[in-house]
C-alpha positions in Angstrom: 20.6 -18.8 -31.3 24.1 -19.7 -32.1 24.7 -20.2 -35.7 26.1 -22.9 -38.3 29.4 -23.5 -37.2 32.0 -25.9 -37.4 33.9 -28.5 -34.8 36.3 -31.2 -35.5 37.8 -33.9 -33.4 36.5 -33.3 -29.8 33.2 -34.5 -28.1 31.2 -32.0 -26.8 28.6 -32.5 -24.1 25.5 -30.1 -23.5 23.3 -31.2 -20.4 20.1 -28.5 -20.6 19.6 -27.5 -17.0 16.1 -25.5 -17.7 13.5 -24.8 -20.8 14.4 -26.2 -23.9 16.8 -26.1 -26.7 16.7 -27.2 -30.7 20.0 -28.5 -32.1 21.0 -28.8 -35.6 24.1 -30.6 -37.0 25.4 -31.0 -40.8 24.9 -34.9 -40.6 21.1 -35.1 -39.2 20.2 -32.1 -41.3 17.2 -31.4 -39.2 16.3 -29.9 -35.7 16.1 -31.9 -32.4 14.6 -30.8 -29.3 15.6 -30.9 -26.2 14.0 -30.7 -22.7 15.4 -30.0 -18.9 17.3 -33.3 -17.9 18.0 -34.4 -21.6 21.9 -34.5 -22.5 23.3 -34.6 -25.9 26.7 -35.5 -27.2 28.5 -34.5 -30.5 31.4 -36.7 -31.5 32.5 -33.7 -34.2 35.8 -36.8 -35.6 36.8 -35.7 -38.8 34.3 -32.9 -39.2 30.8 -31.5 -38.6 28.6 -27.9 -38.2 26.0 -27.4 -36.3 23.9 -24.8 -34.9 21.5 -25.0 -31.0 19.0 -22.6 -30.5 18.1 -22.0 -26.6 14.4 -21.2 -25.6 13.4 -18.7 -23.4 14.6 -19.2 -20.1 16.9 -22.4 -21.2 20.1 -23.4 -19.9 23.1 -25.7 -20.8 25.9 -26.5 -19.3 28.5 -27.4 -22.0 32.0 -29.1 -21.4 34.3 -30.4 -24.2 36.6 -33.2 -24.1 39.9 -34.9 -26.5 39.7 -38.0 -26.4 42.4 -38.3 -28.3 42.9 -36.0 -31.8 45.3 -38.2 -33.4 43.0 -41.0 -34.0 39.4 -39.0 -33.6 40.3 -36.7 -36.8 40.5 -39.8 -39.0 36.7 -40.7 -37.4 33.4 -39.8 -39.0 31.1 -37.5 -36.9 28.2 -38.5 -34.7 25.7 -37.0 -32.8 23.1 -39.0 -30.0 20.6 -37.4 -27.2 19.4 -38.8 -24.3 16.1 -37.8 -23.0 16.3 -37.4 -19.0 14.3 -40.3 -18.3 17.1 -42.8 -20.0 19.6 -42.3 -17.1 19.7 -44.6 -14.1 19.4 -43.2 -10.6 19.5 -44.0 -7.1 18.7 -42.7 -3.4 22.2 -42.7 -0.6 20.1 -41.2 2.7 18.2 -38.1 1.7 20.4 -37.4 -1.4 19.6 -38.6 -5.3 22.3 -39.7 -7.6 21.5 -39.5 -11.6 24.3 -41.2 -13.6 24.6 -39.5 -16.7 27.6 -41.0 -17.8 29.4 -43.9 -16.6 28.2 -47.2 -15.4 24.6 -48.2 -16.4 24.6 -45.1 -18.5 23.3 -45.6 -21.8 25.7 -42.6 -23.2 28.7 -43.4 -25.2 32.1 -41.4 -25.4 35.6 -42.3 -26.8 36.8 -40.1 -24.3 38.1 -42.8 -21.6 37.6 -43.0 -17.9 34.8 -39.7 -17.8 31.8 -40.0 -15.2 29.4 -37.7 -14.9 26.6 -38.2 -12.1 23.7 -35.2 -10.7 23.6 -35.3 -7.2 20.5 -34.1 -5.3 21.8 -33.4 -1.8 19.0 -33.7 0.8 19.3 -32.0 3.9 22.4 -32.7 6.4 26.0 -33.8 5.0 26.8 -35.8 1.7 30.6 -37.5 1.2 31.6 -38.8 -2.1 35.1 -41.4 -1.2 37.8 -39.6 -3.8 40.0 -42.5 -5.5 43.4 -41.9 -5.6 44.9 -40.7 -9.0 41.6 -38.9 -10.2 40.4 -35.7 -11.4 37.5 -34.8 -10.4 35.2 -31.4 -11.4 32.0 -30.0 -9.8 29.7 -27.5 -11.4 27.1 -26.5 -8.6 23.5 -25.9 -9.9 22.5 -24.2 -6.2 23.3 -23.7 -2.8 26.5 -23.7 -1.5 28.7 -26.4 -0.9 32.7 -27.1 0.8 34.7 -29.1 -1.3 38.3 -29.5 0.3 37.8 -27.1 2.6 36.6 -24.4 0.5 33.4 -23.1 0.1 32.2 -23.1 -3.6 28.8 -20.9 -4.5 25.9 -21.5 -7.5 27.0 -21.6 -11.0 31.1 -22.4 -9.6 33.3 -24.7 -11.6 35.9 -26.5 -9.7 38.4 -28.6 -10.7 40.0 -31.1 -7.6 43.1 -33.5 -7.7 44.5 -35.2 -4.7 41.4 -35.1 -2.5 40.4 -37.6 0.0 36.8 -37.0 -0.2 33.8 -34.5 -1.8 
């Protein structure tokens, strides 16, 4: 369990990855669950504590973003989940593309231009086209992949800029 504690200004996206886990913030004042699949978001603006307890065997990958301190400080908190099911998806070949946020999304940032899709990669080759002036980050849940040439392992982080293609 990770205790009461406090966050202001950024957003702060958990995506549970396996099992389940509770979270608690200062403005619901009571304890959500979460399942495998569900993401949740905490817009922490001008001030808010909260506390996540992860279940036996759960797992989250977090990732924080500014979306811009100067005018988010000013902003009241807020707090949604999405239950796995919410997210649109669709099938390129033999891989599976979940968008978690971004087009067709339901989820809701003030962070601007963020996407976050979960690929499935069947068996053989998948390409994602790079645009030009875009960051673009991987986190890979298992396997092994090559992204520009480099070979990335389970549980890596990577960050790419400049690439033609993932």
């Amino acid at each position: 369990m990770f205790g009461l504690h406090p966050h202001q200004g950024f957003e702060i996206c958990s995506f549970v990855l396996k099992g389940q886990i509770r979270h608690y913030d200062t403005q619901l004042k009571e304890w959500r669950p979460l399942s495998a699949g569900d993401v949740q978001i905490i817009r922490a603006g001008s001030g808010i504590s909260h506390s996540e307890w992860l279940g036996k065997d759960g797992e989250i990958f977090q990732i924080w973003f500014d979306p811009n301190l100067e005018t988010t400080l000013s902003k009241p908190a807020s707090y949604d989940d999405y239950k796995a099911s919410d997210f649109p998806e669709k099938q390129i070949g033999e891989s599976r593309i979940k968008t978690l946020v971004g087009p067709g999304s339901p989820f809701q940032m003030d962070t601007p231009g963020v996407e976050v899709f979960q690929v499935e990669i069947g068996s053989g080759e998948f390409r994602l086209k790079a645009q030009e002036g875009k960051i673009y980050s991987a986190y890979l849940l298992a396997g092994t992949a090559i992204i520009n040439g480099e070979i990335i392992q389970q549980f890596d982080f990577v960050l790419v800029a400049g690439a033609r293609s993932l």
